[in-house]
N, CA, C and O atoms as CSV, one atom per row, in Angstrom:
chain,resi,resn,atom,element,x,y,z
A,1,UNK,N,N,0.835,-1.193,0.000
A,1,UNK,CA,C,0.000,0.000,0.000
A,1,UNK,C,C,0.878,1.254,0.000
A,1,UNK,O,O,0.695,2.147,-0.827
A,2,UNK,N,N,1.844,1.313,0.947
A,2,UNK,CA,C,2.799,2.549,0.560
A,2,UNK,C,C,3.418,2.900,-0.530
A,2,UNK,O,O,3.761,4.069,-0.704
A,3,UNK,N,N,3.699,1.734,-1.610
A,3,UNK,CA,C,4.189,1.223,-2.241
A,3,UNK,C,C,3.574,2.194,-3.536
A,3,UNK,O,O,4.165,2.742,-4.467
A,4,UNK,N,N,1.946,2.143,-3.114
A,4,UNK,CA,C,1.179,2.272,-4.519
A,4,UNK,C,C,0.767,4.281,-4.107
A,4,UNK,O,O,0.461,5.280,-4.758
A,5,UNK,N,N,1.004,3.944,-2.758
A,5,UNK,CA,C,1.093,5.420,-2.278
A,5,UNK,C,C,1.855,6.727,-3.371
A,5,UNK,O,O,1.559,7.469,-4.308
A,6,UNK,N,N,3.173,6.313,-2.346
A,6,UNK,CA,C,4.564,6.872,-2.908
A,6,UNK,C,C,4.447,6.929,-4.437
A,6,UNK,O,O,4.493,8.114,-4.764
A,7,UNK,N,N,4.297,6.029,-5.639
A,7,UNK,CA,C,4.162,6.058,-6.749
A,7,UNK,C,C,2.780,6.804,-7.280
A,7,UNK,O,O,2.810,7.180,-8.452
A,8,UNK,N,N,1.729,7.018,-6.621
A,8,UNK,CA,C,0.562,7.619,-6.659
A,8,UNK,C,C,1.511,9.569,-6.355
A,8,UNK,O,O,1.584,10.358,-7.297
A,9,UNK,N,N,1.740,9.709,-5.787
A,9,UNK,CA,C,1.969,11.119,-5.400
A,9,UNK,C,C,3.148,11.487,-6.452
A,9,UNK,O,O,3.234,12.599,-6.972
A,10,UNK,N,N,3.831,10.674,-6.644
A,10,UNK,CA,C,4.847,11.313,-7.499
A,10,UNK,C,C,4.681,11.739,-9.328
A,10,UNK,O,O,5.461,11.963,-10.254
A,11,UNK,N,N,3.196,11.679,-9.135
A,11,UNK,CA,C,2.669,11.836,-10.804
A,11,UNK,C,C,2.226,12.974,-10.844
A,11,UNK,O,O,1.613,13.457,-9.892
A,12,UNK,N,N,2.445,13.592,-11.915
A,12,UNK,CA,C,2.100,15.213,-12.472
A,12,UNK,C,C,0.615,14.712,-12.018
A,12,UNK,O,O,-0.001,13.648,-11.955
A,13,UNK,N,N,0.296,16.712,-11.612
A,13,UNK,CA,C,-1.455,17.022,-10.838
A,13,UNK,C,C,-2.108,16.559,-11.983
A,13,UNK,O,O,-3.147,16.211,-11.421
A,14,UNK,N,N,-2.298,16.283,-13.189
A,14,UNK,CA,C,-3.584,15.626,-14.173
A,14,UNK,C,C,-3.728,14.495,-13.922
A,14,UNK,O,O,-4.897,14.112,-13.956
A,15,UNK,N,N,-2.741,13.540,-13.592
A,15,UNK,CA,C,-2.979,12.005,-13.548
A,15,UNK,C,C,-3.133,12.119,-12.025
A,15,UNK,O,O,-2.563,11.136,-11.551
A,16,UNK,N,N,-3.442,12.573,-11.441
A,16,UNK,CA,C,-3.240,12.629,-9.533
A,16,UNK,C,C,-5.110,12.806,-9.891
A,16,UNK,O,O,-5.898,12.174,-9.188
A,17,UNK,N,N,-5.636,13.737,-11.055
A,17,UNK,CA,C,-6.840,14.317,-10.571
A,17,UNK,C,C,-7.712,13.383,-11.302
A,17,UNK,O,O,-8.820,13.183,-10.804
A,18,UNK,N,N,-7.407,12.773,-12.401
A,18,UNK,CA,C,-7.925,10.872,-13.216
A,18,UNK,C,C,-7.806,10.147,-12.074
A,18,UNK,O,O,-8.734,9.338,-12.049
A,19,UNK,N,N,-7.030,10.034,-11.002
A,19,UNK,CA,C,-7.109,8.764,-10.548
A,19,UNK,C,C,-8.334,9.337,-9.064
A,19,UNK,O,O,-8.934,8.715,-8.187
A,20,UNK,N,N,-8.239,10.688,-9.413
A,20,UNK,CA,C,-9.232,11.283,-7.639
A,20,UNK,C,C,-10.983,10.664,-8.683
A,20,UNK,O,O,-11.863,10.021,-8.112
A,21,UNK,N,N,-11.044,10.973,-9.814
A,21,UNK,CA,C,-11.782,11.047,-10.473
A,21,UNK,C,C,-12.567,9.591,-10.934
A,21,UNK,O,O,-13.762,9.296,-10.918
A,22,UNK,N,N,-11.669,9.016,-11.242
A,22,UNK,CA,C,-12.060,7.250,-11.160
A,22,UNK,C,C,-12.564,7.002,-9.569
A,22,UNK,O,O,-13.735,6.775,-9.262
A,23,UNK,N,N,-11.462,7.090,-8.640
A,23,UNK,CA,C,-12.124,6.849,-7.828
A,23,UNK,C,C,-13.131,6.815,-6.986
A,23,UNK,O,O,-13.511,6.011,-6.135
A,24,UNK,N,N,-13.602,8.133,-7.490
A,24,UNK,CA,C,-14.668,8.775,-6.821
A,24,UNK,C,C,-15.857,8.134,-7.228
A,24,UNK,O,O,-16.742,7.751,-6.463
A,25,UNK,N,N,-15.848,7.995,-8.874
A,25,UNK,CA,C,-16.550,6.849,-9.568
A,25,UNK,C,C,-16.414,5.838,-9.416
A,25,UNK,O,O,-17.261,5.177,-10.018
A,26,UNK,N,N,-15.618,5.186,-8.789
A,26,UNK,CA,C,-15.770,3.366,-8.605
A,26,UNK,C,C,-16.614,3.227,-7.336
A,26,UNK,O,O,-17.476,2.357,-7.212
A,27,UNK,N,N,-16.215,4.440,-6.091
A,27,UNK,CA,C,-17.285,4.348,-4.624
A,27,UNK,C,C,-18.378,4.669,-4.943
A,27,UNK,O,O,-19.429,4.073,-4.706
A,28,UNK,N,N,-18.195,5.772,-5.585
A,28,UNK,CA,C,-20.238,5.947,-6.272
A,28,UNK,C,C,-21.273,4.964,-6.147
A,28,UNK,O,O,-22.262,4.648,-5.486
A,29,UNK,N,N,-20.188,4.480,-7.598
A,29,UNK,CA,C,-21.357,2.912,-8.028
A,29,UNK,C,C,-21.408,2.108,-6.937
A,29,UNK,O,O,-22.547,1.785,-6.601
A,30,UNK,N,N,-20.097,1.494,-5.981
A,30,UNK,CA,C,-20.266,0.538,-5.190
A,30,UNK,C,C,-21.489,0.716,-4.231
A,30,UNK,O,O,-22.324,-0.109,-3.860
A,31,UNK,N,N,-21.269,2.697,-3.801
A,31,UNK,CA,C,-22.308,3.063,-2.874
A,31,UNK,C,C,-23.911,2.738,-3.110
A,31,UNK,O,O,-24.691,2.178,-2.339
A,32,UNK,N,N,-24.233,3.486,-4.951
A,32,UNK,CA,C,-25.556,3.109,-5.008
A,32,UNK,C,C,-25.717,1.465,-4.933
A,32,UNK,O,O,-26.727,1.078,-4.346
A,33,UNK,N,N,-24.802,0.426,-5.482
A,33,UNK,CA,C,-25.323,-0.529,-5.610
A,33,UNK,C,C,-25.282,-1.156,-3.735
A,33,UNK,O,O,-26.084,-1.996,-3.328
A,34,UNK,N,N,-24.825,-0.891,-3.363
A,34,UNK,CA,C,-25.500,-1.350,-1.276
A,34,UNK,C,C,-26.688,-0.739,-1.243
A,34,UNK,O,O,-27.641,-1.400,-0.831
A,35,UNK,N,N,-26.841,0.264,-1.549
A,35,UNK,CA,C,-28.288,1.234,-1.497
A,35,UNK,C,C,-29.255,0.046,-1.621
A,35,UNK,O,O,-29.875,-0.523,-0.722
A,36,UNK,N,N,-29.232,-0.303,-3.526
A,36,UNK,CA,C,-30.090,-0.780,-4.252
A,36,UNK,C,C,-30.095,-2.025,-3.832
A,36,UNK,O,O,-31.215,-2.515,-3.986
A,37,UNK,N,N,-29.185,-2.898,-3.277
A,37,UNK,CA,C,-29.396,-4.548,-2.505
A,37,UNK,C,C,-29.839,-3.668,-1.421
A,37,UNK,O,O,-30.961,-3.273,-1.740
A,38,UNK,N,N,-29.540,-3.236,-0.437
A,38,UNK,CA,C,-30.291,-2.838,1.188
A,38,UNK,C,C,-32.189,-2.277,0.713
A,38,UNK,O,O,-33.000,-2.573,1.591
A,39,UNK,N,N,-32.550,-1.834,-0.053
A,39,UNK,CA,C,-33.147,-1.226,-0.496
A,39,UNK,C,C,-34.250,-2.267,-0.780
A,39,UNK,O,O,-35.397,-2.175,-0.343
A,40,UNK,N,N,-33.726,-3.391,-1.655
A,40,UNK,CA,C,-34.668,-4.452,-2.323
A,40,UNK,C,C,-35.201,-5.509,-0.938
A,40,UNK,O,O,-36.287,-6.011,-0.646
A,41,UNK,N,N,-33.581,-5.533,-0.187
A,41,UNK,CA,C,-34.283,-6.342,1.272
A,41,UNK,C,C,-34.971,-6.028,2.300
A,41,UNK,O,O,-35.580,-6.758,3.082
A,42,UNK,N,N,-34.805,-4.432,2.262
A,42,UNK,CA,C,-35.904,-4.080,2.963
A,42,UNK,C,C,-37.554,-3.635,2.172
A,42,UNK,O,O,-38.488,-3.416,2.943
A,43,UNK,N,N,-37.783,-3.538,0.734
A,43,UNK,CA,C,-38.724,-4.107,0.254
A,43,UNK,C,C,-39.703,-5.415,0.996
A,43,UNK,O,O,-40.736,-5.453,1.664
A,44,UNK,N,N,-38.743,-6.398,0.461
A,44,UNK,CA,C,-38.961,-7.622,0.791
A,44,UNK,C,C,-39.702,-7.853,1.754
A,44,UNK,O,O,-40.794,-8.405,1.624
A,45,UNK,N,N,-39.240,-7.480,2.820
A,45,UNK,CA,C,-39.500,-7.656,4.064
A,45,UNK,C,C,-40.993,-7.723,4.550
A,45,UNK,O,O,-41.500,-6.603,4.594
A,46,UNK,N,N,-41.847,-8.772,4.935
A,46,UNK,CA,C,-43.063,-8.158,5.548
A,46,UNK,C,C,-43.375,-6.747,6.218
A,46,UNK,O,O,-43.891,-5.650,6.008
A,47,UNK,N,N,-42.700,-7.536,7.185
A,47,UNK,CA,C,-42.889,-5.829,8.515
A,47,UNK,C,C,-43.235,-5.314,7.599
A,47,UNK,O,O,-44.408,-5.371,7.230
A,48,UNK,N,N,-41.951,-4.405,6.724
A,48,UNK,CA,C,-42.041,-3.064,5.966
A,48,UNK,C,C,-43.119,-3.488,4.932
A,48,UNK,O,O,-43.606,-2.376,4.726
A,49,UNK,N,N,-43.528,-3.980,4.472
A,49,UNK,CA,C,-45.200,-3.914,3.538
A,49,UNK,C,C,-46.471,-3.530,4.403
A,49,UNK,O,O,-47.368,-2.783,4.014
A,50,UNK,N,N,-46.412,-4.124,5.575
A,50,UNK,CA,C,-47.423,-3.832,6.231
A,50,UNK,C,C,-47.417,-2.436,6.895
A,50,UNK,O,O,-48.410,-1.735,7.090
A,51,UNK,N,N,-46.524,-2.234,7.116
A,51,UNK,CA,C,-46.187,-0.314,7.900
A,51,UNK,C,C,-46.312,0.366,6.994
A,51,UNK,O,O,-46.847,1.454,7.211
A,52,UNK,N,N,-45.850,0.013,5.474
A,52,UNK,CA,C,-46.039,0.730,4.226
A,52,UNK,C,C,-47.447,1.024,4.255
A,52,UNK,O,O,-47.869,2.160,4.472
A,53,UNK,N,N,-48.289,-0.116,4.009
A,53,UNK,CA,C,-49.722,-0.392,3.896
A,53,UNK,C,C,-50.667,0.344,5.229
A,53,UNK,O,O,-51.846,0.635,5.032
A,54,UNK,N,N,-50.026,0.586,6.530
A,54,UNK,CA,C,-50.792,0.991,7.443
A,54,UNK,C,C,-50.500,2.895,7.130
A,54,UNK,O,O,-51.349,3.736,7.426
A,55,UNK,N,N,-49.181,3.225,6.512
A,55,UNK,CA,C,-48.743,4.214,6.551
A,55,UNK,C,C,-49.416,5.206,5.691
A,55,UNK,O,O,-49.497,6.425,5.848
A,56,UNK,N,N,-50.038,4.205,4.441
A,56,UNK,CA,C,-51.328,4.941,3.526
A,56,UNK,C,C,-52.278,5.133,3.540
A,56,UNK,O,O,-52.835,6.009,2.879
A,57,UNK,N,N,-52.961,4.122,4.560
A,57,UNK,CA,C,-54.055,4.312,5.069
A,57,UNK,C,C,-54.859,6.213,5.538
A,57,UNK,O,O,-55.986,6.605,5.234
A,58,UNK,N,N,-54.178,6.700,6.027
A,58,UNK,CA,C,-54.616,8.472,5.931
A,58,UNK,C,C,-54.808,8.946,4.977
A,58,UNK,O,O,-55.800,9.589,4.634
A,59,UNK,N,N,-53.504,8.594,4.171
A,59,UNK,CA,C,-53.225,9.477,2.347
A,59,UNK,C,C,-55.043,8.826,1.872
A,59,UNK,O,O,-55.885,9.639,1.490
A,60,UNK,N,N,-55.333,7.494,1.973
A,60,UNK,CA,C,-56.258,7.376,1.077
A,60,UNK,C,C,-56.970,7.934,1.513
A,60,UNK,O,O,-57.541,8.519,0.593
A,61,UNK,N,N,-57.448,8.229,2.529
A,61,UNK,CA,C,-58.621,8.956,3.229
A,61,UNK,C,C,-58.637,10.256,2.745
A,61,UNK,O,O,-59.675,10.692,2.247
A,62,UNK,N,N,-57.558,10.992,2.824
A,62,UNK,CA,C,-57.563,12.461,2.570
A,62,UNK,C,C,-57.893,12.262,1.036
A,62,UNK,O,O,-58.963,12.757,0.682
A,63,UNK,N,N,-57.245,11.703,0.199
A,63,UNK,CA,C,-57.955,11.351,-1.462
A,63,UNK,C,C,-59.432,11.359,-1.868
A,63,UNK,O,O,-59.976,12.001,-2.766
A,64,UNK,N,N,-60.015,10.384,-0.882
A,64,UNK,CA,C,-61.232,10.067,-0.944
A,64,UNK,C,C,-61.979,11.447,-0.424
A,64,UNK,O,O,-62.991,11.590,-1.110
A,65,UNK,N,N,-61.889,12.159,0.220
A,65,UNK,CA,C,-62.212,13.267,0.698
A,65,UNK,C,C,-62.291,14.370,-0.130
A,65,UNK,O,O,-63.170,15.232,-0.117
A,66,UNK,N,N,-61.278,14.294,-0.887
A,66,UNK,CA,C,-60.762,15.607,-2.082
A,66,UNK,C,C,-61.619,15.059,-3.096
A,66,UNK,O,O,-62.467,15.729,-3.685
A,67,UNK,N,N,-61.383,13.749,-3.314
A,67,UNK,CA,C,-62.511,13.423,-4.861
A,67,UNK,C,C,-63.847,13.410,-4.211
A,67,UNK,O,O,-64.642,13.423,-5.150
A,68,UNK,N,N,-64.481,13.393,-3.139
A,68,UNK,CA,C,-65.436,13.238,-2.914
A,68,UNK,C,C,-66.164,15.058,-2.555
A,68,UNK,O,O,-67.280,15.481,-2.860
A,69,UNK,N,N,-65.635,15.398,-2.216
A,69,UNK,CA,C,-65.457,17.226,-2.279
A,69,UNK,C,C,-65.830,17.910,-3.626
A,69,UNK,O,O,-66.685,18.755,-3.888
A,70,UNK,N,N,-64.515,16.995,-4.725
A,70,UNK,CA,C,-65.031,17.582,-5.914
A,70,UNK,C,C,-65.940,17.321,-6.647
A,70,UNK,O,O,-66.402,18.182,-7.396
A,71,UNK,N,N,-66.393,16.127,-6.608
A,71,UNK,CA,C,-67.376,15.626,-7.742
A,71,UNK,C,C,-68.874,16.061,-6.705
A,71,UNK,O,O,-69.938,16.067,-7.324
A,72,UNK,N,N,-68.931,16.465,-4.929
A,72,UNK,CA,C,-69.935,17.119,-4.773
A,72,UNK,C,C,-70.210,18.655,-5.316
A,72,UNK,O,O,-71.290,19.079,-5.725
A,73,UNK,N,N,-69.071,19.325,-5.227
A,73,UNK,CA,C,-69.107,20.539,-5.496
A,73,UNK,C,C,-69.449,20.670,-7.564
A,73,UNK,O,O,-70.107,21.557,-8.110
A,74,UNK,N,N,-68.887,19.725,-8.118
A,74,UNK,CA,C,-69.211,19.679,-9.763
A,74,UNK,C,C,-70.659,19.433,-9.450
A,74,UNK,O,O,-71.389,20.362,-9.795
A,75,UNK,N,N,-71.123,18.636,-9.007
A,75,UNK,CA,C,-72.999,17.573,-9.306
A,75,UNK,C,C,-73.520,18.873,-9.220
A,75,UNK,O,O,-74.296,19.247,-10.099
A,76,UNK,N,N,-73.169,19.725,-8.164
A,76,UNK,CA,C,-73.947,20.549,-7.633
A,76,UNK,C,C,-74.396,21.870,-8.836
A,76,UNK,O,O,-75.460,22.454,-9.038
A,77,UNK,N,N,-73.045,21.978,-9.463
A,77,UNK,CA,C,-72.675,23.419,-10.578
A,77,UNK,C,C,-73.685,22.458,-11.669
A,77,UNK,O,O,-74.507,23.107,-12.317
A,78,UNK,N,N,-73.650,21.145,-11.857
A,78,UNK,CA,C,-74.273,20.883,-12.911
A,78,UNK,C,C,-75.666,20.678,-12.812
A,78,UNK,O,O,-76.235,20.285,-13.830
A,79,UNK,N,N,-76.439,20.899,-11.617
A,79,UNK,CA,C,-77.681,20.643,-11.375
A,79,UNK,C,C,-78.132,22.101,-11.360
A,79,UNK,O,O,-79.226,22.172,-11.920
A,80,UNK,N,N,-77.716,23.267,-10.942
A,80,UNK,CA,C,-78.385,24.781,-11.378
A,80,UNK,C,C,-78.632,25.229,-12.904
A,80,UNK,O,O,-79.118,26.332,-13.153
């Protein structure tokens, strides 16, 4: 490792800023791809479907509320 060090520092600043530059791109990808496996297993997971599923439960309500709001307030414009 010192090895690749020492020979790393002793290169003109363009090839010092290709290799900051690759690298930065090789952790990237490694990073999103843990994301995207951690991501799919916690999908997976029961628990998390059902907390998902309990967690929408409001949203639909407030939906049902808004469409039910509007199509009273339309019936109404279309019955005068």
């Amino acid at each position: 490792m010192k090895r690749i060090i020492h020979h790393v520092r002793r290169q003109p600043e363009h090839i010092k800023r290709h290799i900051l530059h690759i690298l930065t791109i090789v952790l990237g990808i490694v990073l999103i791809l843990l994301w995207v496996y951690s991501l799919g297993v916690n999908l997976t997971n029961p628990d998390t479907k059902l907390k998902a599923s309990n967690d929408l439960k409001p949203l639909s309500a407030l939906k049902d509320n808004m469409a039910n709001g509007y199509y009273s307030i339309s019936n109404s414009e279309n019955q005068q």
